[in-house]
Backbone as a chain_set.jsonl record, in Angstrom:
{"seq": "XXXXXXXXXXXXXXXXXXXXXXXXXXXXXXXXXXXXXXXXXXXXXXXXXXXXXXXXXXXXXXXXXXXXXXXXXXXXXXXXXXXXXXXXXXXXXXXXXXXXXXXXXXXXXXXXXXXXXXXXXXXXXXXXXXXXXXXXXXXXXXXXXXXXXXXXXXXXXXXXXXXXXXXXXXXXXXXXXXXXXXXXXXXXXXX", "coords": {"N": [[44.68, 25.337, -56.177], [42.357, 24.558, -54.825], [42.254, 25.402, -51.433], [41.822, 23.792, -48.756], [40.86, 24.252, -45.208], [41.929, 23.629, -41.661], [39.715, 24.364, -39.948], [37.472, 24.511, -41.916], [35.802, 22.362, -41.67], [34.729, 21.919, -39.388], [32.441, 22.832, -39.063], [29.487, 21.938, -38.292], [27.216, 20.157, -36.541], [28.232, 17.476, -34.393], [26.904, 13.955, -34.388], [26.964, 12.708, -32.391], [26.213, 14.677, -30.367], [23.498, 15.468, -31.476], [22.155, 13.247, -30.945], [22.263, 13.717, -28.042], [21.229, 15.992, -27.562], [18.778, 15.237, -29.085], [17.296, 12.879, -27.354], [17.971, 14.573, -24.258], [15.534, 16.801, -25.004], [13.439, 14.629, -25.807], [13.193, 13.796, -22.862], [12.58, 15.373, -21.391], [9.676, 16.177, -22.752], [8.389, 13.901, -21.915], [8.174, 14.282, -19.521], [6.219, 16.229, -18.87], [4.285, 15.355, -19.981], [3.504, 13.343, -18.535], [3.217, 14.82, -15.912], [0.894, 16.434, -17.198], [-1.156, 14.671, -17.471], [-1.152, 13.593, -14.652], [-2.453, 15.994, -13.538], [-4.93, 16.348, -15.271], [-5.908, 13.979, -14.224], [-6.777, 15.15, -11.643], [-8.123, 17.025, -12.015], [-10.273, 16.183, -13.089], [-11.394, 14.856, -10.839], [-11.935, 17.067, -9.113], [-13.782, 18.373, -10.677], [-16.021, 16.393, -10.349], [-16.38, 16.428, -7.942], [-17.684, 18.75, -7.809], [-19.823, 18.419, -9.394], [-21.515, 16.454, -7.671], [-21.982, 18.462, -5.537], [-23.959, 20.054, -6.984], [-25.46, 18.479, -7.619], [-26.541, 18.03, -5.158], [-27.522, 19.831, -4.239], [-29.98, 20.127, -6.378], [-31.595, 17.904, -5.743], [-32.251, 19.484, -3.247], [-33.247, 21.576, -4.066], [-35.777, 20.582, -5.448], [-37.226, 19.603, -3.795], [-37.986, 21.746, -2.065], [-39.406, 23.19, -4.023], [-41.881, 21.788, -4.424], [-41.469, 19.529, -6.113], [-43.761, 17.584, -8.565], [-43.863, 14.101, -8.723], [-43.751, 12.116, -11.339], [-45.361, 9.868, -12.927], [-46.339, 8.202, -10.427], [-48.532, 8.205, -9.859], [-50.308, 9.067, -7.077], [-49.401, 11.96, -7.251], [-47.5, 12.124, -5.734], [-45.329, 14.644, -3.527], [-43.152, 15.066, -1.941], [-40.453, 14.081, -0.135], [-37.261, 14.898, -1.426], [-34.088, 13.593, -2.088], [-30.008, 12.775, -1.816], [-28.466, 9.597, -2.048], [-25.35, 8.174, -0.736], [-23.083, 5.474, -1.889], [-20.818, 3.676, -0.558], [-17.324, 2.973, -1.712], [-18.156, 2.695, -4.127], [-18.767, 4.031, -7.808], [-20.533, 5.862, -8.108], [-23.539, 7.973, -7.29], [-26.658, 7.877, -6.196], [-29.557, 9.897, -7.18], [-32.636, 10.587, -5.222], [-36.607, 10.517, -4.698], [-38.31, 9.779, -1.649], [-40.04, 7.851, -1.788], [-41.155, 6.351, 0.322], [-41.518, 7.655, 2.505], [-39.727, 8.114, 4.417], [-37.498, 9.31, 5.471], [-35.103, 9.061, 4.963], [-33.05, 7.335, 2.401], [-34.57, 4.199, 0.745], [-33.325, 1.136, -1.17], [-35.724, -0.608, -1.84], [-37.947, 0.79, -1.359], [-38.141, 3.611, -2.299], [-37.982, 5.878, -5.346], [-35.689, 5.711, -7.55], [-34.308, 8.887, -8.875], [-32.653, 9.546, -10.703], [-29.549, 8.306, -11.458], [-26.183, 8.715, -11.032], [-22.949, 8.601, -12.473], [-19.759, 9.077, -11.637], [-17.192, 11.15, -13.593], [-14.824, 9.919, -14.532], [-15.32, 6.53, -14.799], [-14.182, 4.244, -13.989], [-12.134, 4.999, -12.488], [-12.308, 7.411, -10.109], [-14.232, 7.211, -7.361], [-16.391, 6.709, -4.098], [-15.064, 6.822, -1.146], [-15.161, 6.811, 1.469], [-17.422, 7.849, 4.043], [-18.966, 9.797, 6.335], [-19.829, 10.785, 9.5], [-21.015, 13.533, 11.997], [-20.436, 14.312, 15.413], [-22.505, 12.324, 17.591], [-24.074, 10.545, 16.367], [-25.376, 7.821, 14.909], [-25.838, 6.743, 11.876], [-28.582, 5.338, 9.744], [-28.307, 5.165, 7.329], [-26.387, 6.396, 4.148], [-27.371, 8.92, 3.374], [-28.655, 11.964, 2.514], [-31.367, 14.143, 3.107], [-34.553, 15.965, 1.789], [-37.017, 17.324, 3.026], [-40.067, 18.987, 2.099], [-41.719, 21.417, 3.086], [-40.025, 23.632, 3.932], [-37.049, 23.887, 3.917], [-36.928, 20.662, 6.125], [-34.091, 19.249, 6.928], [-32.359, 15.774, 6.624], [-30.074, 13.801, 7.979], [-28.808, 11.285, 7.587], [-30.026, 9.567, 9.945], [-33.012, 9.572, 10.396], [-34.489, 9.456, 12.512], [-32.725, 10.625, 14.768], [-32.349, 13.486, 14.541], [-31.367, 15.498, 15.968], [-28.375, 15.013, 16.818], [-27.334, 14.015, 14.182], [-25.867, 16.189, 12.659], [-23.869, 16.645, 10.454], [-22.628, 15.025, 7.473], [-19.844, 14.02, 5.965], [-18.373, 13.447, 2.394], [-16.218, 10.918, 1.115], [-14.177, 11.645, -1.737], [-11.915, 9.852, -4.362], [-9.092, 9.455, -6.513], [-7.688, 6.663, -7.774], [-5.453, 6.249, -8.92], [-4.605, 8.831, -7.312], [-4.193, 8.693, -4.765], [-3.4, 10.309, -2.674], [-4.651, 12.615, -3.24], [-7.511, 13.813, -2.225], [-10.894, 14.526, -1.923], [-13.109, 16.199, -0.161], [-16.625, 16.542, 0.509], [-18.58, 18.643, 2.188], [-21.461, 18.464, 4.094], [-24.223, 19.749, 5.637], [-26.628, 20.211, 8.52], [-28.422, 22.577, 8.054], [-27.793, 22.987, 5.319], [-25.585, 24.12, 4.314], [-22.567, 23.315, 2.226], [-19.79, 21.815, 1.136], [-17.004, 21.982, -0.199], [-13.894, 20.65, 0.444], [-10.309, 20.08, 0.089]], "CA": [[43.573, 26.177, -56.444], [41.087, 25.073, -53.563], [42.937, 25.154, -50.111], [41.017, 23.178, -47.305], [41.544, 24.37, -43.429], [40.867, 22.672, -40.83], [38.596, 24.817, -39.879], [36.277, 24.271, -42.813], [34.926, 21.162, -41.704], [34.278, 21.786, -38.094], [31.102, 23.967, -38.814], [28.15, 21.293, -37.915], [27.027, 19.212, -35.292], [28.287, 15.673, -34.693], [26.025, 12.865, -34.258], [26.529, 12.311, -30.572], [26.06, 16.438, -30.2], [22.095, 15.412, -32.256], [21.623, 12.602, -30.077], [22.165, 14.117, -26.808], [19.967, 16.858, -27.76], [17.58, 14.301, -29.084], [17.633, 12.627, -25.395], [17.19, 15.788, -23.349], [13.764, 16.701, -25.418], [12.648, 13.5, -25.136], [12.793, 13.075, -21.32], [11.58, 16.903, -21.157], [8.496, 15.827, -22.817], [7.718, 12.765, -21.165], [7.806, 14.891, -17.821], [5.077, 17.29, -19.392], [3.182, 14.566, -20.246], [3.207, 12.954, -17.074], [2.222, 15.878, -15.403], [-0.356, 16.551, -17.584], [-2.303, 12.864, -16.924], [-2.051, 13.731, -13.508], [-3.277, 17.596, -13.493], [-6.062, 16.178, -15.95], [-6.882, 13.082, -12.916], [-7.223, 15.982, -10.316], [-9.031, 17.972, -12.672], [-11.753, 14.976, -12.991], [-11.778, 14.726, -9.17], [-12.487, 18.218, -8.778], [-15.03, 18.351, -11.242], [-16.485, 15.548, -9.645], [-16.53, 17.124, -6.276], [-18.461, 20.141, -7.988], [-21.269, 17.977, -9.555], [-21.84, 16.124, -6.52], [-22.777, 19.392, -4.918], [-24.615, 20.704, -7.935], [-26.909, 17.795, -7.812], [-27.379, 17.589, -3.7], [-28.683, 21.402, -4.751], [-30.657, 20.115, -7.334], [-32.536, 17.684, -4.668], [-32.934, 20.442, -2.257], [-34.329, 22.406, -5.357], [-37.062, 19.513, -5.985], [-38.111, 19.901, -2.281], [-38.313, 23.253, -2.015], [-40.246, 23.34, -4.908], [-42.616, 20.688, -4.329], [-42.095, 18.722, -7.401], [-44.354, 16.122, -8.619], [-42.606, 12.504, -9.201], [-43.96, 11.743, -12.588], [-45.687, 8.125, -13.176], [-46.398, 7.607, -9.038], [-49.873, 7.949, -9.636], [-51.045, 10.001, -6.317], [-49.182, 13.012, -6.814], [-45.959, 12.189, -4.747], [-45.16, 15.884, -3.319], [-42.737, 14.504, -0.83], [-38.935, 14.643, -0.324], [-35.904, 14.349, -1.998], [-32.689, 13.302, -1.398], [-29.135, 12.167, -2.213], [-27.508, 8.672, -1.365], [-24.187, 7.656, -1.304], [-23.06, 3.959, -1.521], [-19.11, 3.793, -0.376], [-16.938, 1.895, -3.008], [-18.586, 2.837, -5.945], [-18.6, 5.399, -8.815], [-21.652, 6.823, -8.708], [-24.736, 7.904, -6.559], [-28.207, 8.231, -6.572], [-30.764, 10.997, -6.86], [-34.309, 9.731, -5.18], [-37.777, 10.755, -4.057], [-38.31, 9.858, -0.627], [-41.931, 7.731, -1.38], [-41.387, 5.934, 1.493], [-42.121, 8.947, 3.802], [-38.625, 7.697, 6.066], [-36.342, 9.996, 5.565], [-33.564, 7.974, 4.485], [-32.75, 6.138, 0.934], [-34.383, 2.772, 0.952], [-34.043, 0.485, -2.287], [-36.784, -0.906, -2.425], [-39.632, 1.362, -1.516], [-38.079, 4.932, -2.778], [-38.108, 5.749, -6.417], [-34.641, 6.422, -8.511], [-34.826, 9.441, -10.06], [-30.442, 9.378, -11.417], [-28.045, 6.969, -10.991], [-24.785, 10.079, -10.841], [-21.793, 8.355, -12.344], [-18.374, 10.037, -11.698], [-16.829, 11.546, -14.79], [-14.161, 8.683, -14.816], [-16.04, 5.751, -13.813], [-13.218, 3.573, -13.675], [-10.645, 5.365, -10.957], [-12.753, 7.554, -9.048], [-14.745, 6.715, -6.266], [-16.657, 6.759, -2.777], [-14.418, 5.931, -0.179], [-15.785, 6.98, 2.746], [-18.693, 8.233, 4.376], [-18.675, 9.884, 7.731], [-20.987, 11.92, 10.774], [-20.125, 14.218, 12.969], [-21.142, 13.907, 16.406], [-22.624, 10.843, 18.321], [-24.888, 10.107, 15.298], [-25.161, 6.287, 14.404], [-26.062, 6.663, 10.577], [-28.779, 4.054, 9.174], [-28.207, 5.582, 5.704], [-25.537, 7.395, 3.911], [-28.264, 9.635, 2.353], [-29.241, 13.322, 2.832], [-32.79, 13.742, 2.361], [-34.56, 16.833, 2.119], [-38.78, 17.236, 3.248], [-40.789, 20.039, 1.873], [-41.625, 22.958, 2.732], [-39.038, 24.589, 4.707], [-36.845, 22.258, 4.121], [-36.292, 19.814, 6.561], [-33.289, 18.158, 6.343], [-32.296, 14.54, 7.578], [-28.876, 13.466, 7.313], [-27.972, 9.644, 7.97], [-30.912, 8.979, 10.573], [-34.05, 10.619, 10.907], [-34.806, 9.45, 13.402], [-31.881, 11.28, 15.723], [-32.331, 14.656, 14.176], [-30.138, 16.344, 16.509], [-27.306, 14.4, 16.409], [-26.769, 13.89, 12.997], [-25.532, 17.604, 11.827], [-22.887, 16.74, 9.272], [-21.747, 14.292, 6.661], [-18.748, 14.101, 5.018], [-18.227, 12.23, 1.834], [-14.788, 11.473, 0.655], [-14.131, 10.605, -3.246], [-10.42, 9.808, -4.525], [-9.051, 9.008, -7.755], [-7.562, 5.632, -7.361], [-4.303, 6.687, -9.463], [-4.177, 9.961, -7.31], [-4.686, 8.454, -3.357], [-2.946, 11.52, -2.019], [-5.657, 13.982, -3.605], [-8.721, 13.354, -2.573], [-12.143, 15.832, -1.845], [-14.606, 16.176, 1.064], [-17.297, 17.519, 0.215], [-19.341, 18.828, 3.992], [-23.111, 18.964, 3.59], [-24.561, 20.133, 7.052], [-28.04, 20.397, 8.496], [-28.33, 24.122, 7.937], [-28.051, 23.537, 4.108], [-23.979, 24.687, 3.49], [-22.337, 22.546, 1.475], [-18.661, 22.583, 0.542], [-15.727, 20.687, -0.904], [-12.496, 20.408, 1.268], [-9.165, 19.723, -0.345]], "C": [[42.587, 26.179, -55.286], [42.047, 24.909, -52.439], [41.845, 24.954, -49.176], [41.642, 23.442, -46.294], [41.152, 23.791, -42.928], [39.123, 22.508, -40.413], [37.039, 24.8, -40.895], [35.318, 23.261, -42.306], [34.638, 20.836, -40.35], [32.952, 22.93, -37.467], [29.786, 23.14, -38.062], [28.213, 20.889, -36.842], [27.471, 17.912, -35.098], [26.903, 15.035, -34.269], [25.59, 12.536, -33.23], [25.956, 13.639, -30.005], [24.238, 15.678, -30.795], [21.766, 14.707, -30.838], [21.531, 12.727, -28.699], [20.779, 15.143, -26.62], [18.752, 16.117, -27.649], [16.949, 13.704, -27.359], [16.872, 13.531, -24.802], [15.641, 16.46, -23.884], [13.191, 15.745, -25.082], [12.375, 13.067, -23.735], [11.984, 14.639, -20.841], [9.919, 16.971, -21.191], [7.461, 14.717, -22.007], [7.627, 13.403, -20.075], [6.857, 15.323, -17.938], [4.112, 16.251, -19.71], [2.602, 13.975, -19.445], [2.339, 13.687, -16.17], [1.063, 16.311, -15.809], [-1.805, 15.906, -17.276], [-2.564, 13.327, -15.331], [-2.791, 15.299, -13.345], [-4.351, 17.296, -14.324], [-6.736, 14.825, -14.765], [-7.418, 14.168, -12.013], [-8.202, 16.988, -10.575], [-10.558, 17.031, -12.442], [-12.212, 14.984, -11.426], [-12.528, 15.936, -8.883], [-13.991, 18.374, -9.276], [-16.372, 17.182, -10.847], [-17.511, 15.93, -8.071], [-17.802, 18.109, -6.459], [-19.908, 19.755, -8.528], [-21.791, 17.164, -8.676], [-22.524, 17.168, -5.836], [-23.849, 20.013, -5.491], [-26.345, 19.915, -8.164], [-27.827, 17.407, -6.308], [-27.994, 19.001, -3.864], [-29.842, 20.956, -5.466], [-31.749, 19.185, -6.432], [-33.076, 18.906, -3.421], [-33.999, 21.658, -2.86], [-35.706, 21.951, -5.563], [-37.915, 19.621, -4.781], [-38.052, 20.687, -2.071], [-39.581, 23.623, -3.373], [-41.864, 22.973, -5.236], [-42.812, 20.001, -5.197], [-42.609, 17.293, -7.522], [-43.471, 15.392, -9.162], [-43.925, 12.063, -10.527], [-44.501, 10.156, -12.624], [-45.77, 7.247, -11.622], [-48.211, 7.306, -8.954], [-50.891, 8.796, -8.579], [-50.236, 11.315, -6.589], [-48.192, 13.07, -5.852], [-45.112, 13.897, -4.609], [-44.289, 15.451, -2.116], [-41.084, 15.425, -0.77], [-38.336, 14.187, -1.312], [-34.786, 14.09, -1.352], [-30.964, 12.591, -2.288], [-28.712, 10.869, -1.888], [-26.137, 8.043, -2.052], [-23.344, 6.58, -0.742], [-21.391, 4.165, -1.29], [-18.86, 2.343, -0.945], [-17.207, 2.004, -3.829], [-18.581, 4.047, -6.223], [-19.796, 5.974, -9.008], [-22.523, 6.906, -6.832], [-26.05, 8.34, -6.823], [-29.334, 9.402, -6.217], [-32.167, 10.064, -6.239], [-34.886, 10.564, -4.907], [-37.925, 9.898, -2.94], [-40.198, 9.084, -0.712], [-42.267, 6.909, -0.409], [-41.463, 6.558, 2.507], [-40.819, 8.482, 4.758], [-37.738, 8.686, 6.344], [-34.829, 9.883, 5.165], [-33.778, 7.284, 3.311], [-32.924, 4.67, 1.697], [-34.518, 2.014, -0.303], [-34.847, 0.156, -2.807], [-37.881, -0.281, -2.468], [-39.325, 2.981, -2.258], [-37.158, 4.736, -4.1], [-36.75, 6.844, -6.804], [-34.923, 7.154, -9.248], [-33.435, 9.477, -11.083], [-29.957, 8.543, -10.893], [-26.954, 8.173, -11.662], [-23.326, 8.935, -11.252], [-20.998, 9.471, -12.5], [-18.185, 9.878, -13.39], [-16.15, 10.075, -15.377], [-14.409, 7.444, -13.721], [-15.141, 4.639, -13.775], [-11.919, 3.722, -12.404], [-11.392, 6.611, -9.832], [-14.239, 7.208, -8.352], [-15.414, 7.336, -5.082], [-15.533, 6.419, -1.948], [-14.557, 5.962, 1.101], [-17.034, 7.86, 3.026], [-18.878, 8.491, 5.724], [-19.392, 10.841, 8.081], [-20.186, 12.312, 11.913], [-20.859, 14.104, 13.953], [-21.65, 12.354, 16.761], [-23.806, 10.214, 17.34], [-24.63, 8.789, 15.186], [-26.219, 6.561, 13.013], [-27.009, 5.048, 10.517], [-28.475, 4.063, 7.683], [-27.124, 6.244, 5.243], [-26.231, 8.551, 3.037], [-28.463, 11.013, 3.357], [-30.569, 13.336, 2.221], [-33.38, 15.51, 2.713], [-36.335, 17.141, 2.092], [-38.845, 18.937, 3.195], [-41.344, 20.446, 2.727], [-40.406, 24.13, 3.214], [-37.655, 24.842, 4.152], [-36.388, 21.604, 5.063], [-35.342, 19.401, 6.114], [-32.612, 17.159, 7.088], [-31.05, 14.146, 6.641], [-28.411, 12.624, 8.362], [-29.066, 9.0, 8.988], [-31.717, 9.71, 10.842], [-34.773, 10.291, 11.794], [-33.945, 10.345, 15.013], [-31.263, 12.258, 15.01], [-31.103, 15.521, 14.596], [-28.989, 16.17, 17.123], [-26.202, 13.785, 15.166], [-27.097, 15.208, 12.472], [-24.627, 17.715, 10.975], [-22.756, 15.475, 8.762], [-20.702, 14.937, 6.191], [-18.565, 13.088, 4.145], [-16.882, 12.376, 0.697], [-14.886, 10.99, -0.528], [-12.255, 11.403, -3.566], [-10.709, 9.564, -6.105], [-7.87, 7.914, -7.305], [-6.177, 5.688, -8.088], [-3.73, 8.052, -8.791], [-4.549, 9.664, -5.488], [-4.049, 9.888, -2.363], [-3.975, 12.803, -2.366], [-6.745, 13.576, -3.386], [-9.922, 15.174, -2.049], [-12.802, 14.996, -0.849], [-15.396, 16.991, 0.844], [-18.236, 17.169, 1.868], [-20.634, 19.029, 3.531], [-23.532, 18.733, 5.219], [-26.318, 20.395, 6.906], [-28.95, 22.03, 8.334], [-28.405, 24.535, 6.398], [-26.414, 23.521, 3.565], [-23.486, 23.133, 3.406], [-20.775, 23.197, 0.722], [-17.499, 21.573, 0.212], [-14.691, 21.101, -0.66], [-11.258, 19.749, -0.039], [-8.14, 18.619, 0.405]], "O": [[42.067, 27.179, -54.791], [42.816, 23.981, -52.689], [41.056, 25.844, -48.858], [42.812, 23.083, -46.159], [40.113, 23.202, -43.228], [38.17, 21.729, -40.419], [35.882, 25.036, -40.548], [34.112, 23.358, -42.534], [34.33, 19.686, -40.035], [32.629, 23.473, -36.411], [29.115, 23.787, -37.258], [29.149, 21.149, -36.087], [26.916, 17.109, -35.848], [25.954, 15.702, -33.857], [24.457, 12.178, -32.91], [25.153, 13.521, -29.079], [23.839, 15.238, -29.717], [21.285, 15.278, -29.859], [20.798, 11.955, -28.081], [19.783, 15.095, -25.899], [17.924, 16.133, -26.739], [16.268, 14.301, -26.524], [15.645, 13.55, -24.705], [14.713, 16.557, -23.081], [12.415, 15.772, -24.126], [11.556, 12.204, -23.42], [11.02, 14.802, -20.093], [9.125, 17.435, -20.372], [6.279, 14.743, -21.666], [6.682, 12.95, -19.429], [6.111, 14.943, -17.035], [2.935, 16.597, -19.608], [1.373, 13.911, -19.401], [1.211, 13.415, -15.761], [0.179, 16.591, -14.998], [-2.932, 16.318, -17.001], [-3.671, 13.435, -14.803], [-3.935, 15.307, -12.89], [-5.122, 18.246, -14.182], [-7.945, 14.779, -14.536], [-8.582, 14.037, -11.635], [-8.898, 17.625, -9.784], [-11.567, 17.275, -11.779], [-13.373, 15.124, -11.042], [-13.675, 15.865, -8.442], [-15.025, 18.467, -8.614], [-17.547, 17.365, -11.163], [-18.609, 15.771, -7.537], [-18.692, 18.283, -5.627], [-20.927, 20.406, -8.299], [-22.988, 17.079, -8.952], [-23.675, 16.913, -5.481], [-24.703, 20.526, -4.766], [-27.478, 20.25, -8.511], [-28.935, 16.9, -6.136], [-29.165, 19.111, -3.501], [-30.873, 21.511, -5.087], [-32.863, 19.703, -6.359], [-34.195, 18.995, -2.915], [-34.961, 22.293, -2.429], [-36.648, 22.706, -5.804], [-39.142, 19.714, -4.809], [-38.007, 20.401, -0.874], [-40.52, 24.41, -3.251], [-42.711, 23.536, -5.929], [-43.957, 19.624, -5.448], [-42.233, 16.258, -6.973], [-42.53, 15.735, -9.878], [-45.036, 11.7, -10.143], [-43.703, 9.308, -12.222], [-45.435, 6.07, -11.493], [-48.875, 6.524, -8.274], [-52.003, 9.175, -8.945], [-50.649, 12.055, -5.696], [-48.059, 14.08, -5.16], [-44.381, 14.28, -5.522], [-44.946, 15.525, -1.078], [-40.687, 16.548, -1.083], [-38.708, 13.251, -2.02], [-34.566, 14.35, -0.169], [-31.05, 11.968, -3.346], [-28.362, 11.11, -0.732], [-25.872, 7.635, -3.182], [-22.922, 6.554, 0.414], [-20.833, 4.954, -2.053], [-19.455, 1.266, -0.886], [-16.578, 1.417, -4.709], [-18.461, 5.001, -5.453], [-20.069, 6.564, -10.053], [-22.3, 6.321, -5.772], [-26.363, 9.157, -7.689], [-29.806, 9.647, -5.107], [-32.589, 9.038, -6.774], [-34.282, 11.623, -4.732], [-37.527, 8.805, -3.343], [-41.195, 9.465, -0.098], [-43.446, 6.652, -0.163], [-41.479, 5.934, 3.567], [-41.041, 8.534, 5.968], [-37.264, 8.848, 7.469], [-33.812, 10.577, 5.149], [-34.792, 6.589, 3.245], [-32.246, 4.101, 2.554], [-35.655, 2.028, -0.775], [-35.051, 0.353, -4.005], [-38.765, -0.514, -3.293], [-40.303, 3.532, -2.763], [-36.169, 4.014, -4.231], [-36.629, 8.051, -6.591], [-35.589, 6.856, -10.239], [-33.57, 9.407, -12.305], [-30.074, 8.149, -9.733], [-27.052, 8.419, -12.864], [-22.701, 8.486, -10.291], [-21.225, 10.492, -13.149], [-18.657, 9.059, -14.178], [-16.608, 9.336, -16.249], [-14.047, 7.28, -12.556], [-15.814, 3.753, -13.248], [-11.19, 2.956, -11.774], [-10.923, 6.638, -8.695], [-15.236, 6.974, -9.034], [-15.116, 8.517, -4.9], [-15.032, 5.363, -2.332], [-14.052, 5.108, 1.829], [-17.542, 8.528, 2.125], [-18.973, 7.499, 6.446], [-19.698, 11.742, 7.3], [-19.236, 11.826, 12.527], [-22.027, 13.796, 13.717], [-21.175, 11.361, 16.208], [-24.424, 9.262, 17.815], [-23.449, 8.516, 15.399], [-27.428, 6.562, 13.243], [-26.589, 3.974, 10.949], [-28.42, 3.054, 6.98], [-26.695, 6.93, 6.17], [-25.637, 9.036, 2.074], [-28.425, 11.056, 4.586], [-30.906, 12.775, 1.179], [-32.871, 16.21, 3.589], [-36.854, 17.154, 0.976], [-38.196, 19.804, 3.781], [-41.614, 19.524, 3.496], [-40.143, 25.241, 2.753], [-37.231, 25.984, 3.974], [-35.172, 21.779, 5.139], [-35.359, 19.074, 4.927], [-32.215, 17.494, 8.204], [-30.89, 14.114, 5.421], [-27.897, 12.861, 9.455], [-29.069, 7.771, 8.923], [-31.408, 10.66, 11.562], [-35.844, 10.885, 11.916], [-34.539, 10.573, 16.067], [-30.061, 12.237, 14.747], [-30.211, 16.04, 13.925], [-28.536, 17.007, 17.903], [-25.045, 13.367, 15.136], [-28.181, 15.495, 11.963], [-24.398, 18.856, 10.575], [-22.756, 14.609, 9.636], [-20.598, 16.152, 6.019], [-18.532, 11.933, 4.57], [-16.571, 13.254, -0.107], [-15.569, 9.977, -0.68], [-11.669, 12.456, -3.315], [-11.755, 9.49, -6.75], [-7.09, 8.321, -6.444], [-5.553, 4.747, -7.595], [-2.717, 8.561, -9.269], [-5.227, 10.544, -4.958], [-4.581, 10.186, -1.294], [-3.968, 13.842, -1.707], [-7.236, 12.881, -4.275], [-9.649, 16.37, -1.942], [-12.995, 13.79, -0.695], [-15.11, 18.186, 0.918], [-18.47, 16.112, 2.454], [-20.856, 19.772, 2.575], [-23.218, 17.744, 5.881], [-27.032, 20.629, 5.931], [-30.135, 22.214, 8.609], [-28.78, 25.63, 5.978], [-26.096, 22.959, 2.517], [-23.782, 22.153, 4.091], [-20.535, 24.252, 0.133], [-17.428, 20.392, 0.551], [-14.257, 21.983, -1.401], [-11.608, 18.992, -0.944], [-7.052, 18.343, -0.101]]}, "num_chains": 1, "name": "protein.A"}
């Protein structure tokens, strides 16, 4: 009454046929995922790169502006400026109330401490002038009204016309950013 063919029972998948499959997804995904971690590190870097510039604007904004420093007592109408410490995850916004031109700890007043997004893997790692400049500072500073601007020694104005400041991601040493900040104002982030 029932007749079985061979053919009846060679409709599905075997087991090793699942598990191969299984397999090839699984290493498919793990690639995509991989890639992802790093296209989300380079993403952080970038974004990094872009608030770095957003906030050496935002000092050149404060001195152009002439804003008062809050809780100084005379009316501090001075400069601003950026500095940036190599090796570490962050940098600092200041006011300039030491009239020097340059970030000094102790006499000019923190207005931010700038950590990177991911303050664990990226970084400063260098800090560099163009021309015969000898840097006492790694700071850009920027004096009202015009604006002056003093970058790494203000005392040798016209020799120090560029920084460059490099930041990596410490899982991504092949990608890093330069961002150029020049005495002219332009400001830009290298690949």
């Amino acid at each position: 009454m029932f007749a079985f063919s061979k053919n009846h029972f060679k409709r599905g998948f075997t087991i090793i046929e699942l598990l191969v499959v299984i397999a090839v997804v699984g290493v498919v995904f793990a690639m995509v995922l991989l890639s992802y971690v790093n296209v989300d590190r380079e993403m952080v870097l970038e974004r990094s790169a872009v608030k770095m510039v957003q906030d050496v604007r935002a000092a050149l904004g404060m001195a152009l502006s002439a804003s008062i420093l809050e809780g100084n007592g005379n009316g501090f109408r001075g400069g601003y400026g950026v500095f940036f410490p190599e090796g570490e995850n962050y940098y600092i916004i200041f006011a300039d109330t030491g009239n020097t031109g340059i970030y000094n700890e102790g006499s000019d007043k923190d207005i931010k401490k700038v950590y990177f997004e991911d303050r664990e893997g990226t970084e400063i790692t260098e800090v560099s002038f163009s021309g015969t400049c000898i840097p006492v500072a790694n700071s850009i500073t920027f004096l009202p009204p015009d604006p002056e601007i003093f970058i790494g020694d203000p005392n040798d104005p016209e020799n120090c016309i560029e920084m460059k400041i490099t930041i990596e991601h410490r899982d991504l040493p092949e990608k890093i950013r330069k961002i150029s900040l020049n005495k002219v104002g332009r400001m830009e982030i290298e690949k």
